[in-house]
Each structure stands twice: as structure tokens, then as C-alpha cells.
Gaussian input, Z-matrix of N, CA and C with variables (Angstrom, degrees):
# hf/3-21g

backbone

0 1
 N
 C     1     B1
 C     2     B2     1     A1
 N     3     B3     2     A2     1     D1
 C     4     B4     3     A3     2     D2
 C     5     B5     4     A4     3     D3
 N     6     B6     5     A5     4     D4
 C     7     B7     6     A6     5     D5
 C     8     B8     7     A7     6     D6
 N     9     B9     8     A8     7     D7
 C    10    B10     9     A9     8     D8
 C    11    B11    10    A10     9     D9
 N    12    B12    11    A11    10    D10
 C    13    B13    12    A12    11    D11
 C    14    B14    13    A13    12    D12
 N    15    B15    14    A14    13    D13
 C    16    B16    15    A15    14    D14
 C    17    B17    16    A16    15    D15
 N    18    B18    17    A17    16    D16
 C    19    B19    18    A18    17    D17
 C    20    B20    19    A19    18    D18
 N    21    B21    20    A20    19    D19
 C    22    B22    21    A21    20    D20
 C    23    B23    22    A22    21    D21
 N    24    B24    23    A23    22    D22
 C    25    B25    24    A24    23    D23
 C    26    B26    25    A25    24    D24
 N    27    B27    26    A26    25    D25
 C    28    B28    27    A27    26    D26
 C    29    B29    28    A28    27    D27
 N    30    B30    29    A29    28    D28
 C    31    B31    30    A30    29    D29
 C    32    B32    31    A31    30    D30
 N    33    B33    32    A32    31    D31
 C    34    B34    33    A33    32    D32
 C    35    B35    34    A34    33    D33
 N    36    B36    35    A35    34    D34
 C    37    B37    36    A36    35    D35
 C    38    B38    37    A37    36    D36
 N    39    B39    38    A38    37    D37
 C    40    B40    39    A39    38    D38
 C    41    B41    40    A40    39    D39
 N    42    B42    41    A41    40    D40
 C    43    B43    42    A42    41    D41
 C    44    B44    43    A43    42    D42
 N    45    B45    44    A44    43    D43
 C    46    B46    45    A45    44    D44
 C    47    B47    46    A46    45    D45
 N    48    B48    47    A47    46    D46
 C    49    B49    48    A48    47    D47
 C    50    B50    49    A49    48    D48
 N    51    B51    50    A50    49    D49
 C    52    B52    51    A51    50    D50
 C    53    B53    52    A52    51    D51
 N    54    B54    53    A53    52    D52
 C    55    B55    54    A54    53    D53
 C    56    B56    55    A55    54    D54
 N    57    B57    56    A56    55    D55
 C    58    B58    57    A57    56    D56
 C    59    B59    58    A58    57    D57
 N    60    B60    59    A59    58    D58
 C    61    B61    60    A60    59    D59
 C    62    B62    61    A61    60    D60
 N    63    B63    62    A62    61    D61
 C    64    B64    63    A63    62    D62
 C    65    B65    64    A64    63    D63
 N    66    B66    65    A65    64    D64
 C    67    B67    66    A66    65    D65
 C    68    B68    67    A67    66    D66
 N    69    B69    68    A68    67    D67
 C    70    B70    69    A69    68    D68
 C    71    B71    70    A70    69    D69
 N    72    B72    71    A71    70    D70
 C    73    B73    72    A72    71    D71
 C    74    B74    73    A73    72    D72
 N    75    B75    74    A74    73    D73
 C    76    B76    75    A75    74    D74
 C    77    B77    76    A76    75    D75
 N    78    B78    77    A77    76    D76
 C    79    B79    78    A78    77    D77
 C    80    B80    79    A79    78    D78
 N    81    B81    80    A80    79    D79
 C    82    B82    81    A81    80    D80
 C    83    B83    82    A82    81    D81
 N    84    B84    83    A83    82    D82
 C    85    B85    84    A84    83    D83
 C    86    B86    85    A85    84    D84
 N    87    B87    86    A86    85    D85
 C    88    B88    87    A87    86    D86
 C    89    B89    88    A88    87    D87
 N    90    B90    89    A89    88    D88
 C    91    B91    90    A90    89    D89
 C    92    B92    91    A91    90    D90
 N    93    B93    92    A92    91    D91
 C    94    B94    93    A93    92    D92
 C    95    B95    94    A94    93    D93
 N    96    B96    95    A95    94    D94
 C    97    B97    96    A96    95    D95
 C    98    B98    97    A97    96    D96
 N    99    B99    98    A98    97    D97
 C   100   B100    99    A99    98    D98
 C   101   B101   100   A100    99    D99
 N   102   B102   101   A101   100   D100
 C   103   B103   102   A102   101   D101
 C   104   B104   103   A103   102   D102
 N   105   B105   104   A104   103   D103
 C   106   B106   105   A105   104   D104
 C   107   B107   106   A106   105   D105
 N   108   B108   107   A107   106   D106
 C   109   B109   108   A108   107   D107
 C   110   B110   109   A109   108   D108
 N   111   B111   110   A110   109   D109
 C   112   B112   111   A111   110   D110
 C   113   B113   112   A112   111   D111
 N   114   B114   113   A113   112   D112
 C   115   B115   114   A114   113   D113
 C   116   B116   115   A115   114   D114
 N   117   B117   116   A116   115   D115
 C   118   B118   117   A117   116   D116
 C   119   B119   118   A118   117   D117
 N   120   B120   119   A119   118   D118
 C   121   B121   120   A120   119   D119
 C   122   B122   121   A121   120   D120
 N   123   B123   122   A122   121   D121
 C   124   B124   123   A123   122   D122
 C   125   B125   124   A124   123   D123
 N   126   B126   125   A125   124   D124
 C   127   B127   126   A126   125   D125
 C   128   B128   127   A127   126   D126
 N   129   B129   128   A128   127   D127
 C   130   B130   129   A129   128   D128
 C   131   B131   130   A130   129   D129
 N   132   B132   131   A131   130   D130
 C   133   B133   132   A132   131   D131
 C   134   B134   133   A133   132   D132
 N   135   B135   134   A134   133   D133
 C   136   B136   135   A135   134   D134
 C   137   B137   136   A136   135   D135
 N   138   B138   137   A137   136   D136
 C   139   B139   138   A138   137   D137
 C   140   B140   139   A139   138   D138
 N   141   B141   140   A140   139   D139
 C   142   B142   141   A141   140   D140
 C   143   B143   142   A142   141   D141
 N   144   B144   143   A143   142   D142
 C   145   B145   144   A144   143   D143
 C   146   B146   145   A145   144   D144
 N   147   B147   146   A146   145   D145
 C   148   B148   147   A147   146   D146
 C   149   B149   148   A148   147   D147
 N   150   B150   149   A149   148   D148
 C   151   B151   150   A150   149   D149
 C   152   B152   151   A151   150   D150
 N   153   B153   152   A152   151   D151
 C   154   B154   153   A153   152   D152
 C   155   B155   154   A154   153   D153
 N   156   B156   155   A155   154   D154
 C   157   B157   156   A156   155   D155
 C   158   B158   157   A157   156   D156
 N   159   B159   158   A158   157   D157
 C   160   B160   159   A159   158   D158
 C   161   B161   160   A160   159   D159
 N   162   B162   161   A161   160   D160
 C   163   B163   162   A162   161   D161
 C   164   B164   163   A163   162   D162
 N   165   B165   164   A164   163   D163
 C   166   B166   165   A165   164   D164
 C   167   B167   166   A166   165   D165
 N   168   B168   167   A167   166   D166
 C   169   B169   168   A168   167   D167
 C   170   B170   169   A169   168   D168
 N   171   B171   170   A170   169   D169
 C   172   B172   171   A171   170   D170
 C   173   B173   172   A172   171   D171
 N   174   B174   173   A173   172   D172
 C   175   B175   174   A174   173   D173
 C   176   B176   175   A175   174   D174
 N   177   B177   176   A176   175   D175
 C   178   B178   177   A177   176   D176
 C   179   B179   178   A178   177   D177
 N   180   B180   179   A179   178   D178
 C   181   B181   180   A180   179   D179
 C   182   B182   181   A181   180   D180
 N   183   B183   182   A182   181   D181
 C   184   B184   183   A183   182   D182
 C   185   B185   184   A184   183   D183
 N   186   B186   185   A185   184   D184
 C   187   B187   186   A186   185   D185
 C   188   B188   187   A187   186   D186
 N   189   B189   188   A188   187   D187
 C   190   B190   189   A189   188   D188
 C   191   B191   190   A190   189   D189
 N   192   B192   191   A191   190   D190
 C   193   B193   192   A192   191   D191
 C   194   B194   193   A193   192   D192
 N   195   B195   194   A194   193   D193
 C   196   B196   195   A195   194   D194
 C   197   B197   196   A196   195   D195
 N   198   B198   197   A197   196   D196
 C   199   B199   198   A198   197   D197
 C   200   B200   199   A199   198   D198
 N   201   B201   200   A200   199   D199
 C   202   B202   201   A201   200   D200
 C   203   B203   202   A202   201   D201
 N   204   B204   203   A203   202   D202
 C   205   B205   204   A204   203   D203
 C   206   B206   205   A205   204   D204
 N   207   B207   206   A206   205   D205
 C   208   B208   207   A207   206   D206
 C   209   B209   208   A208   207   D207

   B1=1.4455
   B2=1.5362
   B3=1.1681
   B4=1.4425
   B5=1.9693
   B6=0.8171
   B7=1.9528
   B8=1.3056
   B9=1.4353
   B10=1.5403
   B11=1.6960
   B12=1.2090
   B13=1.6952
   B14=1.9328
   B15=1.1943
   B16=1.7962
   B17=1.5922
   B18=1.7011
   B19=1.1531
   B20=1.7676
   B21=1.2577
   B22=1.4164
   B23=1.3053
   B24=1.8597
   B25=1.4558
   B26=1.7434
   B27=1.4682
   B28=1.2265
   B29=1.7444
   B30=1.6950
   B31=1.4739
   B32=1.2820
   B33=1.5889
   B34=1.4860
   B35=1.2353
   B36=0.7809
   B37=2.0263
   B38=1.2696
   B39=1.3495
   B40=1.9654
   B41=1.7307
   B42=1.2621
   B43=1.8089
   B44=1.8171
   B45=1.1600
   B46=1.4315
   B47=1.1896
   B48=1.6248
   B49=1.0976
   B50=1.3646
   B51=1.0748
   B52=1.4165
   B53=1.3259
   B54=1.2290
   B55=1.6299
   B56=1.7984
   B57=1.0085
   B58=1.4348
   B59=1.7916
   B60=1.6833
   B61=1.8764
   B62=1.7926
   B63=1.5200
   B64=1.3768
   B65=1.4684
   B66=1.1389
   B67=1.3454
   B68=1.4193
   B69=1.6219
   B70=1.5045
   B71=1.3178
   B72=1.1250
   B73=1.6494
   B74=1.9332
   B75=0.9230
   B76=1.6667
   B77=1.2698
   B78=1.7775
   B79=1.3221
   B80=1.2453
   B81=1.4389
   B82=1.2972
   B83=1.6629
   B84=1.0599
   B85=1.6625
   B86=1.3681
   B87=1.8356
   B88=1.1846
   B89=1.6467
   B90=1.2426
   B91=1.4784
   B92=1.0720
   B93=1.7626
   B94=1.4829
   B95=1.6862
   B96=1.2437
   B97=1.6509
   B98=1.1962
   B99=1.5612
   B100=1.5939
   B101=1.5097
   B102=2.1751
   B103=1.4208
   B104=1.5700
   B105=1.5715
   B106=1.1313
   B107=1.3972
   B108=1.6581
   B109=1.5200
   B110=0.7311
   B111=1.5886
   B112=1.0983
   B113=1.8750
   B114=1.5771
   B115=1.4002
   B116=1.6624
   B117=1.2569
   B118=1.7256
   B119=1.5910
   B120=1.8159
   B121=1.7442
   B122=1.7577
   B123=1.3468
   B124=0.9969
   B125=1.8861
   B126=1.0665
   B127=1.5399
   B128=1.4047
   B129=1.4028
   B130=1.3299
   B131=1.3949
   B132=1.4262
   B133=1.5529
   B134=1.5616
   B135=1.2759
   B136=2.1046
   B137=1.7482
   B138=1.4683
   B139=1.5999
   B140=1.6823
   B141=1.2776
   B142=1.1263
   B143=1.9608
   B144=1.1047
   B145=1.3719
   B146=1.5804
   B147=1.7001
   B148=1.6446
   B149=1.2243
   B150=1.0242
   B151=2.0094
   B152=1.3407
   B153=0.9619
   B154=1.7107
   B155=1.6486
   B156=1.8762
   B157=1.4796
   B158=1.6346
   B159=1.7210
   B160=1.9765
   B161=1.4322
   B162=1.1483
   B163=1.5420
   B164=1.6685
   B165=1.2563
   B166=1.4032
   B167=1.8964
   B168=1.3468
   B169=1.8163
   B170=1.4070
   B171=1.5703
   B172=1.7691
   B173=1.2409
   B174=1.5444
   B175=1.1380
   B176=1.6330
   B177=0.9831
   B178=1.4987
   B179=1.8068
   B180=1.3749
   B181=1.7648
   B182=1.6929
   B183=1.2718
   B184=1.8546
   B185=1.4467
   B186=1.3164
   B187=1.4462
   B188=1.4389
   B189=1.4032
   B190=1.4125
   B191=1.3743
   B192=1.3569
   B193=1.6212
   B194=1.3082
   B195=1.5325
   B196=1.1136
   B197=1.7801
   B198=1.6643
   B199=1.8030
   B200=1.8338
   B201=1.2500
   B202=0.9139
   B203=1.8686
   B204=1.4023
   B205=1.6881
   B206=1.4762
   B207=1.6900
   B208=1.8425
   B209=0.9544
   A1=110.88
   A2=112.37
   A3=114.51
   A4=103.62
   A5=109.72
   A6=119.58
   A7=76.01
   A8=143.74
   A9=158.19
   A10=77.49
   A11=111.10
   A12=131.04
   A13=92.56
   A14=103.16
   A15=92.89
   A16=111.02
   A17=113.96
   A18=100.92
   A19=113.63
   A20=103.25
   A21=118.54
   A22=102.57
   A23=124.23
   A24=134.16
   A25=102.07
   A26=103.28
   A27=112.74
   A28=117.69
   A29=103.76
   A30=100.04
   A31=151.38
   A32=97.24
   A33=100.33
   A34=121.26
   A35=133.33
   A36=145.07
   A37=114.51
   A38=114.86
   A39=114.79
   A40=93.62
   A41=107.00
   A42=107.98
   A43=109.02
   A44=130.97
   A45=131.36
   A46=102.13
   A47=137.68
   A48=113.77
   A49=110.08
   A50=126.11
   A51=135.76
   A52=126.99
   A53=131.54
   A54=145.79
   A55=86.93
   A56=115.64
   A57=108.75
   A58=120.64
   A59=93.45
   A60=111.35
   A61=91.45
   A62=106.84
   A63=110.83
   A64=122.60
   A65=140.13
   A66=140.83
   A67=134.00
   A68=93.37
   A69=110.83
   A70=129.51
   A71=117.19
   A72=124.16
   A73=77.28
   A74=129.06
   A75=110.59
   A76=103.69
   A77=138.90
   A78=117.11
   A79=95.27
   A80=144.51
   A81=164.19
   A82=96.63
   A83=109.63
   A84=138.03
   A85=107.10
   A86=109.74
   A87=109.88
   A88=78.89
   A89=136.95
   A90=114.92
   A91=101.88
   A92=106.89
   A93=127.46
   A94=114.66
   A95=118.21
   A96=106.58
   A97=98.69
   A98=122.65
   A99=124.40
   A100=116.35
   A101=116.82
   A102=90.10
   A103=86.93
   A104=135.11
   A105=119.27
   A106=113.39
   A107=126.82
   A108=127.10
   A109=108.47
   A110=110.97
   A111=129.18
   A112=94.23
   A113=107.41
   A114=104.06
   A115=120.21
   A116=109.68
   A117=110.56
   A118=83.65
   A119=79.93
   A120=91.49
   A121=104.11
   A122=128.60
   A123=108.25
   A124=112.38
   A125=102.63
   A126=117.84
   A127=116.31
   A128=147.01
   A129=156.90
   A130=82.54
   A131=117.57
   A132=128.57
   A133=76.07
   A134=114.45
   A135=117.04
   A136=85.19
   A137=111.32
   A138=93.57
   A139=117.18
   A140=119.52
   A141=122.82
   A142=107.33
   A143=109.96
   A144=121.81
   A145=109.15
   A146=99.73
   A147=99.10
   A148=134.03
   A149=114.52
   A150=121.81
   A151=100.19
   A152=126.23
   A153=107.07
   A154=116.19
   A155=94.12
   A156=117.25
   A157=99.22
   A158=104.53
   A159=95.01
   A160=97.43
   A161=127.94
   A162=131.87
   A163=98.58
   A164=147.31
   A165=145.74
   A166=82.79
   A167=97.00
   A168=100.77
   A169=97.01
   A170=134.48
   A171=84.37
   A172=106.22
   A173=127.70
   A174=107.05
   A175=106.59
   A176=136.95
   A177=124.67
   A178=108.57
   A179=85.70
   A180=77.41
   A181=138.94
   A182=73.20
   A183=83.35
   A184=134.80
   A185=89.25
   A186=111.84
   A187=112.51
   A188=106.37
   A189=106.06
   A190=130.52
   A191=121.42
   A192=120.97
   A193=120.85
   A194=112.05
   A195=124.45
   A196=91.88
   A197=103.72
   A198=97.72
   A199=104.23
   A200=132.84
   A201=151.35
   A202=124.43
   A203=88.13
   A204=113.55
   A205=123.25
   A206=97.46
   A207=116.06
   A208=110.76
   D1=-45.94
   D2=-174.24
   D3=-72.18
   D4=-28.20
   D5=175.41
   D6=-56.30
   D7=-83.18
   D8=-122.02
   D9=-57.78
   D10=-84.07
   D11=-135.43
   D12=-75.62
   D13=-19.66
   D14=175.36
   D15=-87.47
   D16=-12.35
   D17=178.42
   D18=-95.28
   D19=-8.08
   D20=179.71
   D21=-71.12
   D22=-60.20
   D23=168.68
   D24=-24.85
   D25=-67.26
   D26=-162.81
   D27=-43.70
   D28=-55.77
   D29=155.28
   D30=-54.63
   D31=-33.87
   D32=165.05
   D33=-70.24
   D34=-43.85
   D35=169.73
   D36=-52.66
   D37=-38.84
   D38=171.18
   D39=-73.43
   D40=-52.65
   D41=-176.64
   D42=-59.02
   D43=-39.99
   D44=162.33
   D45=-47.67
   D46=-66.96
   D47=-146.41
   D48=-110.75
   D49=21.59
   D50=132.59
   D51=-64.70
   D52=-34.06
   D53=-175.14
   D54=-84.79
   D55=-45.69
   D56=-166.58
   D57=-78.87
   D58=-20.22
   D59=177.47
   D60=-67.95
   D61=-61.05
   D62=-175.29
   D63=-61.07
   D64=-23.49
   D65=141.65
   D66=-40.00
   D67=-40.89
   D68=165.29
   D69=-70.93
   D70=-10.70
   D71=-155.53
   D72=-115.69
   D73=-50.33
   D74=-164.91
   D75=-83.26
   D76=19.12
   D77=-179.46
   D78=-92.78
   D79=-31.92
   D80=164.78
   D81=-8.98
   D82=-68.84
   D83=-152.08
   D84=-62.75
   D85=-56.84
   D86=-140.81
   D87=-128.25
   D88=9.35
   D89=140.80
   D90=-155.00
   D91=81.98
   D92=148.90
   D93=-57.12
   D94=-48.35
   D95=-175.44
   D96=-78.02
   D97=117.24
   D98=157.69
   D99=-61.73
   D100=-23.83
   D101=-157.37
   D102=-100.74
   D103=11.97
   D104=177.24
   D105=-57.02
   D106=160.13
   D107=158.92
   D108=-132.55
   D109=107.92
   D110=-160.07
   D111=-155.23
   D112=145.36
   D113=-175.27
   D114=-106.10
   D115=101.80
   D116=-158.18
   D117=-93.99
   D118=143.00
   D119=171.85
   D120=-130.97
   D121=173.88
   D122=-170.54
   D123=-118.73
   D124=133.19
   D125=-169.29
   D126=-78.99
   D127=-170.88
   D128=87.75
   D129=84.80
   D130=-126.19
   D131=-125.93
   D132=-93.41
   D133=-33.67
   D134=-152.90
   D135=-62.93
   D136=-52.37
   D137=-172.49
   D138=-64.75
   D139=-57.82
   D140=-167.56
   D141=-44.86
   D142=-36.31
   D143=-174.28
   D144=-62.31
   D145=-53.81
   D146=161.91
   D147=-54.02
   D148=-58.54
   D149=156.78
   D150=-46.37
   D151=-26.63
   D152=-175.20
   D153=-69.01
   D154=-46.55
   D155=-162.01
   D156=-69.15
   D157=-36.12
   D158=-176.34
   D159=-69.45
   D160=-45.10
   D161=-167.77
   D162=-55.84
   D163=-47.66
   D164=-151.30
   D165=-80.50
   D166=-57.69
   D167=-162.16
   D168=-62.58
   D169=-21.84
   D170=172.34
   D171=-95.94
   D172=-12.07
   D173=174.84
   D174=-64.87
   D175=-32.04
   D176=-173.56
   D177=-60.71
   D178=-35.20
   D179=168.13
   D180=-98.66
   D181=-1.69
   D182=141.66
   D183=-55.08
   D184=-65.58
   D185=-179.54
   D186=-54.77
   D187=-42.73
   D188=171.95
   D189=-74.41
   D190=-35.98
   D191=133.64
   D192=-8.25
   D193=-75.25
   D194=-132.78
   D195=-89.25
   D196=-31.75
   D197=-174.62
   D198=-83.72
   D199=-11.92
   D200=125.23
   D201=2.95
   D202=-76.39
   D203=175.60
   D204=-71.55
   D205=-27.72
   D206=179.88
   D207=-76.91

């Protein structure tokens, strides 16, 4: 059981911080002016990617909870 939930950790954490490299690399682009005020929201792939990345992280901390308690 514990093999199970460390190899699950393991995916989620390469999959976190991949979603999170790629998040990083498009803020560059699309809000280069810091002193603009202007209200950016996030579209297309930028949202789905965000919902993706909170969705992976709590499941990762689930898992860690849960291997935690075992």
C-alpha cells in the first residue's frame, strides 16, 4: 500500500511542477507591464491549466495525509 501512494506522490509532484514551470513561462508575455492597470483574467488553456494545477495539489495532499496516517 505504501509502494501504491509513494508512486502516486511521485506523479503528482513531477505533474505539479510541470503545470507550475508552464504557468510560469506565459506570465512573462502577457503581463510584461507591471505598472499597467489593467484587469487580466485568465482564458482558454491559462484557465483550464490553473484548475488543473489546484486540482493535482490537493489531491497530492491527500495522498500525503493519507500515507501520513498509514
Amino acid at each position: 500500500m505504501n509502494n501504491i501512494l509513494l508512486a502516486i506522490q511521485i506523479i503528482l509532484a513531477i505533474s505539479l511542477t510541470l503545470l507550475i514551470f508552464f504557468q510560469a513561462g506565459g506570465e512573462e508575455e502577457s503581463r510584461g507591464n507591471i505598472l499597467s492597470s489593467g484587469n487580466f483574467e485568465k482564458r482558454g488553456w491559462e484557465k483550464v491549466m490553473f484548475e488543473l494545477t489546484i486540482i493535482i495539489l490537493v489531491l497530492f495532499l491527500i495522498s500525503s495525509v493519507i500515507q501520513t496516517l498509514i
